[in-house]
N, C-alpha and C positions, 0 to 999 in steps of 0.2 A: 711225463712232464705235467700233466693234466691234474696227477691223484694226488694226495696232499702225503709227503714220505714220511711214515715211522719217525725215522730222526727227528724231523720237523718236531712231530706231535711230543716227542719225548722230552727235546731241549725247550718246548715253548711251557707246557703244564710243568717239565721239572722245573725250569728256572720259575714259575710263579710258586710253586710250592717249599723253593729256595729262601723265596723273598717273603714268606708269610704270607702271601696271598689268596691261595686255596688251603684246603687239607688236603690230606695225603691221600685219601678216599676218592674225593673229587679227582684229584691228578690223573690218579690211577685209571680210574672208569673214561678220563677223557684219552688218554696214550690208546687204551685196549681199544675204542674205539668197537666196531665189529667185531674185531676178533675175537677168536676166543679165549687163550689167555698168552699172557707174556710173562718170560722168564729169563732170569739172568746167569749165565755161568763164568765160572774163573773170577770172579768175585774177591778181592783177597781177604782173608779169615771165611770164606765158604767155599765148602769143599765138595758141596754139592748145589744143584740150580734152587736159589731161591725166588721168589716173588718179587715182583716192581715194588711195593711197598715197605718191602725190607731192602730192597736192593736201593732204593733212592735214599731210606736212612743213612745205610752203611754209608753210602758215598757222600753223606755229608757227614757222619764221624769221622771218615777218613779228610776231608777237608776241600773240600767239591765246594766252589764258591756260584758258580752256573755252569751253564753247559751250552757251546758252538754246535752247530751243524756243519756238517761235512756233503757235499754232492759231486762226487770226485767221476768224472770219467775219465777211460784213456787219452792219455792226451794234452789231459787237464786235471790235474790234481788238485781240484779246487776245496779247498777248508784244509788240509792233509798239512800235518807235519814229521811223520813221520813214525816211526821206525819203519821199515820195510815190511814187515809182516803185517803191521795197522794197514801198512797204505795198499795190498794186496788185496786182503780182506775188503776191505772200504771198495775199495774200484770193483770188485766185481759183487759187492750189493749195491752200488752205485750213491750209499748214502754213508752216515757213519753220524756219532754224538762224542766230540771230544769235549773231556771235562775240565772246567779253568777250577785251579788248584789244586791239582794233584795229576799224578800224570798217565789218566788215565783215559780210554776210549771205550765206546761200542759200538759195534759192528752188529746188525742183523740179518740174523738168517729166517726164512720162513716159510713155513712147510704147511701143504696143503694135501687136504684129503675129504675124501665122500666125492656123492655125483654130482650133476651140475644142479643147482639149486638148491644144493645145499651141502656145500665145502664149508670147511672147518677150515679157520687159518689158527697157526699157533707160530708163535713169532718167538727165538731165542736169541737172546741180546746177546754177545759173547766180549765178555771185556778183557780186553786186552792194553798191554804199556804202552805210552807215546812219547813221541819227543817233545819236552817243553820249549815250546817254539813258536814265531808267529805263523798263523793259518796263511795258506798258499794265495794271493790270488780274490782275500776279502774285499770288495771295496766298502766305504762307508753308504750308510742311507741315502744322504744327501748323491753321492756320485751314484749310485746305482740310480734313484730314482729320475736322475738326468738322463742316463744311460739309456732306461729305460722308453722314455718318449720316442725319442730318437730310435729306437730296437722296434716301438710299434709299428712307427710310419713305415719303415723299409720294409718290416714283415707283408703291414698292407698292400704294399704296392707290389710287393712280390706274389702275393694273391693274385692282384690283378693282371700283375704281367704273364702269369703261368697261366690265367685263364683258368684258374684252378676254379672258381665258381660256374664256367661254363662247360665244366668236361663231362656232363651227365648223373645219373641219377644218386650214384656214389657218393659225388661230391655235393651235390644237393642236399640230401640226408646228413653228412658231415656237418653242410652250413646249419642245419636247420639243428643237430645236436649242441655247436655250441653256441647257438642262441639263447638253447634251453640251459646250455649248463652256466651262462654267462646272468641270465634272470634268478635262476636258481639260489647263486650263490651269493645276490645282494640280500645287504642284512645280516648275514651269517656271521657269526666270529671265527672267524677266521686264525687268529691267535689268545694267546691265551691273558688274563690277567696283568695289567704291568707293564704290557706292548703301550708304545707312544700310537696315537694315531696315526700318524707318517709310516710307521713299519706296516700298518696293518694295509694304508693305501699302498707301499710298494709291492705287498704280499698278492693284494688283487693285480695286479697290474702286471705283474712277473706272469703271473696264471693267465690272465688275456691275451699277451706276445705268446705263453707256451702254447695255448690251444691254437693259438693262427700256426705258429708253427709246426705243431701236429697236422691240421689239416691243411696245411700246402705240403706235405711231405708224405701224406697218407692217403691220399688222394688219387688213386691212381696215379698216370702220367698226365693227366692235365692237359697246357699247352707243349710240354715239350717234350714230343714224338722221336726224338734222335738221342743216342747216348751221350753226345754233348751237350744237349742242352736238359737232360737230366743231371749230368753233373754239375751244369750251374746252375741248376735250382739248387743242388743240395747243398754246392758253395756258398751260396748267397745267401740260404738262411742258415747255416752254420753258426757265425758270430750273432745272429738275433737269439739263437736258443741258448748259447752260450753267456746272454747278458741277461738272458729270463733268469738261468743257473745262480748267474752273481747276485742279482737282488735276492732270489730268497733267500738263498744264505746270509744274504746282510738284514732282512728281516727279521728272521730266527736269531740272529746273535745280535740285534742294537741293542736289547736290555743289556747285554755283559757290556757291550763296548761302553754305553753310558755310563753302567756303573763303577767300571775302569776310568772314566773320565772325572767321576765324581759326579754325575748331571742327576 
């Protein structure tokens, strides 16, 4: 919940390189990110894995207007329309890029190798058919970012109630990680080109509810020493991680939804 997903980087740099707003160069180097490279297969007219930069042409020859993100877990099919094989895939990379105009998706996979300190990621897009159909589950901006307030306060206070800041050194170091990661990442762009301000404040704010939610969940046991009341911590923040889920995926897809709108 914390790290910013592939899909994310793909549908925010593709749709700005959709809309004229980067090159395809730029796009590129922003999706790869660290990695090392990314590729795409099942491609239709390629018959073998091409490159992000042919791969984003093709998909706008073919007729790829922008591109949703998908954050689907069990459970919760959230962005997913379908077919069964997409929504498989998807659910167990836990993200996906379903494309508006044509009816197409990617799912990635990614494979890692070397030691620690220096792993190689290469990341394969694999595209496959979808159902043209509305995403599962989207709310808009506006209701996510309401959503959202409300997703913080509970988180916090469920911090508090779990005692999760008091359970020792673990949880100490957790606080004091996303302090750093929360100073860090002001200023940053966060999205790409083209994003309204408003997506980019819910994009932060999804990520502040995900990290309390990480670490009241990651945190050891905290205050609660009984299998009961481990299970209502993990009930109680359940729906807060769950509303972290919905805003970013409404972040990543308000450029389509406006443009759908006409705005």
């Amino acid at each position: 919940m914390l790290s910013e997903p592939r899909s994310g980087r793909l549908a925010a740099w593709g749709n700005a390189l959709l809309a004229g707003l980067v090159s395809p160069d730029d796009a590129v180097l922003a999706v790869v990110g660290e990695d090392a490279v990314h590729r795409v297969v099942g491609l239709p007219g390629e018959a073998a894995p091409v490159g992000l930069t042919l791969a984003l042409g093709r998909l706008r020859a073919l007729g790829v207007q922008g591109l949703r993100v998908a954050l689907p877990v069990p459970g919760h099919p959230l962005g997913l329309s379908g077919p069964a094989e997409f929504n498989a895939r998807a659910l167990e990379a836990e993200e996906a890029v379903v494309c508006v105009g044509a009816a197409l998706g990617l799912v990635p996979e990614v494979h890692e190798a070397g030691p620690s300190g220096d792993v190689r990621v290469e990341v394969v897009w694999h595209c496959l058919p979808v159902r043209e159909a509305p995403p599962a589950d989207v709310p808009s901006l506006g209701e996510a970012e309401r959503e959202l307030a409300e997703a913080l306060r509970e988180a916090t206070e469920a911090l508090t109630r779990l005692d999760v800041a008091g359970s020792g050194p673990v949880a100490e170091a957790a606080v004091d990680a996303y302090r750093a990661r929360a100073m860090a990442s002001r200023g940053r762009d966060v999205l790409a080109p083209g994003y309204p301000p408003r997506a980019v404040r819910v994009l932060e704010l999804a990520e502040r509810v995900g990290a309390l939610v990480s670490l009241a969940g990651g945190s050891g046991h905290g205050g609660a020493v009984s299998a009961s009341e481990m299970a209502g911590r993990a009930g109680a923040l359940r729906p807060v991680e769950r509303t972290a889920r919905r805003a970013r995926v409404a972040a990543y897809n308000s450029v389509v939804e406006e443009r759908g709108r006409g705005v």
